[in-house]
N, C-alpha and C positions, 0 to 999 in steps of 0.2 A: 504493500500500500504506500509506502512511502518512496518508494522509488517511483512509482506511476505519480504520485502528487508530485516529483522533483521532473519530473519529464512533462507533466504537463505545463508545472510552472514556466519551464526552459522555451516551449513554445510559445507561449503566451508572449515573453519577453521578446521572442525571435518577430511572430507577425508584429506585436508595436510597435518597435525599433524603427526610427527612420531608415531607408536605403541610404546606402554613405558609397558613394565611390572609391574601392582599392586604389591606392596607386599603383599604376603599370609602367614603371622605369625601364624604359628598351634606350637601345643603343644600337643605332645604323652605321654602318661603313661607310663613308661617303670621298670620292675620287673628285676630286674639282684642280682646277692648272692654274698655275702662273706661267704664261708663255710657254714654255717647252718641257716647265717641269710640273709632273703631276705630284699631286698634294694628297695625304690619306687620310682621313681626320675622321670623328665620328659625333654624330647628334644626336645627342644626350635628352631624352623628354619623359614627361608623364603622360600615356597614351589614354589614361583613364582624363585629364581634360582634354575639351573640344572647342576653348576658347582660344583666341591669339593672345600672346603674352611676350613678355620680351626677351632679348636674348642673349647671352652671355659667353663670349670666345673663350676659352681657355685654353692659356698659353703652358706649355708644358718646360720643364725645369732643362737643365742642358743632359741629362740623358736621354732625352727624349719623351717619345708617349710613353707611362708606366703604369704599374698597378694604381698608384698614389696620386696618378693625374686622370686614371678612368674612376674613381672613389669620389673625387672632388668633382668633376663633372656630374656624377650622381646626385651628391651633395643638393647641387646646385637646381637639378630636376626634382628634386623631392620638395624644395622649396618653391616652385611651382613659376622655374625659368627652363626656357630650352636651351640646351649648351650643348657648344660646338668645341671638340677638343680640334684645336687648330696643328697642324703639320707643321710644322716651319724647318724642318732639312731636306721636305722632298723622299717619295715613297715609306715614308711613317720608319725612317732610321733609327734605331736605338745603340746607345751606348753603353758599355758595363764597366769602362776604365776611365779613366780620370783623361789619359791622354785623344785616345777618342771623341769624346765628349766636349771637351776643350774644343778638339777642331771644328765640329761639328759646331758648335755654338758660335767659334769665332769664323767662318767662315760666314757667317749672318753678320753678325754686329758688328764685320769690318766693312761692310757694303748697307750700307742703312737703304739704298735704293732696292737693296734684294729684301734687306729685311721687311718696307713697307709693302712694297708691292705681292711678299705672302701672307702677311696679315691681312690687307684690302683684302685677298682673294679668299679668305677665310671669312672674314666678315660680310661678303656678298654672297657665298653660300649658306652661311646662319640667315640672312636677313630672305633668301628665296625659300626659305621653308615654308611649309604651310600653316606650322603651329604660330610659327614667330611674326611679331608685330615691328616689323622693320624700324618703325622710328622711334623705340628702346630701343638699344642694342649696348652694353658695356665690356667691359673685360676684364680678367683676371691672368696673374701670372705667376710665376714662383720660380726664384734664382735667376735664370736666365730669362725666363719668361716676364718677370716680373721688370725687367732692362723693357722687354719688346713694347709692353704696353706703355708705362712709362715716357720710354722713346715716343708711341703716340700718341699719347696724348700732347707730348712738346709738339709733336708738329703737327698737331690740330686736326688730328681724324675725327670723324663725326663719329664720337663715340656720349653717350651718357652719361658714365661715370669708368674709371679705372680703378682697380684694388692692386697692389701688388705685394706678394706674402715674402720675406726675405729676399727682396728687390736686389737684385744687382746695379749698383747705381755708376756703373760706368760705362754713360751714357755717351751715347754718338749721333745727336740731333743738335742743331744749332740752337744757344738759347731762345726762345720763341719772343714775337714781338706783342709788347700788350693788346690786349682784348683776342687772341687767334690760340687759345686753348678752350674746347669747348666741354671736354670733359670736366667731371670734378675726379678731383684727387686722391688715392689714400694709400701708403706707404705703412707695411704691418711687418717692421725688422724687427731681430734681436739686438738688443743694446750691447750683447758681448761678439756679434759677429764679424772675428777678425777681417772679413775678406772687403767691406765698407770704410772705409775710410773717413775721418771726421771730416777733411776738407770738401769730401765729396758730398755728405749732407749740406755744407755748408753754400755750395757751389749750386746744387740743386734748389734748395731752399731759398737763396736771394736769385736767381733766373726767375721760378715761378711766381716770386712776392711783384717781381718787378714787369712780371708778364699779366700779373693782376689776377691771374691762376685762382681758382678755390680750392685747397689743397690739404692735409692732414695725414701728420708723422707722426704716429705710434710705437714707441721701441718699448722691446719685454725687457726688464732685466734679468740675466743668466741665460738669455735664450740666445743660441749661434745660429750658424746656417742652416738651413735645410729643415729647421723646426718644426713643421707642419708634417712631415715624412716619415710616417712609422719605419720605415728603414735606413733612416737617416744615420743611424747611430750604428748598427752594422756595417753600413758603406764607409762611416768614417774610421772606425777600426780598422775596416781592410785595408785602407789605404792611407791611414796613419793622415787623416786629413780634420778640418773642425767641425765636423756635421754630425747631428745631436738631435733627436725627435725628443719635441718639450711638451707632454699632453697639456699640460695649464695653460704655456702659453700660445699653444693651438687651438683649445679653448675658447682662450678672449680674444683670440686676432680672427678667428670664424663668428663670434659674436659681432664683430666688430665691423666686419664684412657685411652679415646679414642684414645689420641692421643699415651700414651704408648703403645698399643697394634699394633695401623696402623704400627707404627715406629716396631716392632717385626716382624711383618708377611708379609712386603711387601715385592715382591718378587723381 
């Protein structure tokens, strides 16, 4: 008898219940060109909404695409953005060595003309989607990535807003001229990450004051490079390098995100 009164309670509960939408977080492979080189990237969505919403690049660290840059593209769909993990070496390259990786990154950020013209191309396929509402669209980056966005937002891509998580801030865009940054800003470093340079906040921070920029620097204390990276800390052991996964300070610098991005796109 009791079990028949707990099964029929359970139904009762089941028919009242509003219908609520699962989220269905899929992930598409998508092949888009910059001239001659194909780009491998993937868009990141909740198939369980049917409205347009806006859209979000994400730029991947200088290893490349990794588990840790498709995690954060999900992230970002469960929060109810479509995100496009952007390619930026051309056929979705990945690195596993320090040396690798390097060239592969610096083979972008010494040609700022290669670098913009794969991001544009990345951000013209997020904005032809069907789910995405083309005029939101921002971006996100991390170590090397977080250089790329950065870089565009100095040179005034029609972007919404930038985040960038343990930014590499050596930048290769000309300081921008007032009123021609259109993003707003947001810089989420560790305050002990050796590879930043004080001058180079310094240098970054009076460009964008004087570019008239809307802008905001966050530094964790005790948090290094690559902090957002559950394998961050593994990779720096192996390679006797300063990268250190900081759950806290991944934490506040994803709160910190969230909440940047809500505050950009509400309507």
């Amino acid at each position: 008898m009791i079990k028949l009164k707990l099964l029929s309670l359970m139904l009762a509960v089941s028919i009242a219940a509003p219908a609520v939408a699962l989220a269905a977080i899929t992930e598409t492979p998508v092949s888009y060109q910059d001239g001659d080189t194909t780009l491998k990237g993937f868009v990141v969505t909740d198939t369980a909404k049917k409205a347009k919403r806006p859209g979000i690049i994400v730029v991947h660290e200088w290893w490349g695409i990794t588990k840790h840059i498709h995690n954060e593209a999900r992230r970002l769909a469960r929060q109810g953005y479509v995100a496009l993990i952007a390619d930026m070496y051309g056929d979705a390259k990945t690195a596993d060595n320090p040396t690798d990786a390097g060239a592969l990154a610096g083979a972008v950020m010494k040609d700022p003309q290669t670098m913009q013209s794969r991001f544009n191309a990345a951000r013209a396929e997020l904005a032809k989607q069907p789910q995405t509402d083309g005029s939101r669209i921002g971006a996100v980056g991390y170590c090397f990535g977080g250089a790329v966005v950065l870089n565009m937002a100095r040179a005034g891509a029609d972007l919404s807003g930038v985040a960038g998580f343990h930014a590499s801030l050596g930048l290769n865009t000309p300081a921008p001229a007032p009123g021609t940054v259109k993003a707003k800003i947001l810089v989420l470093n560790g305050a002990d990450d050796p590879f930043i340079k004080k001058e180079q906040y310094t240098q970054f921070d009076s460009e964008l004051k004087a570019a008239n920029a809307d802008m905001n620097i966050i530094m964790y204390p005790g948090a290094v490079h690559a902090f957002t990276n559950p394998e961050a800390t593994a990779m720096g052991k192996k390679f006797n390098l300063p990268l250190r996964y900081d759950a806290k300070a991944n934490k506040l610098a994803e709160a910190e995100a969230t909440k940047f991005f809500a505050e950009i796109f509400k309507k």
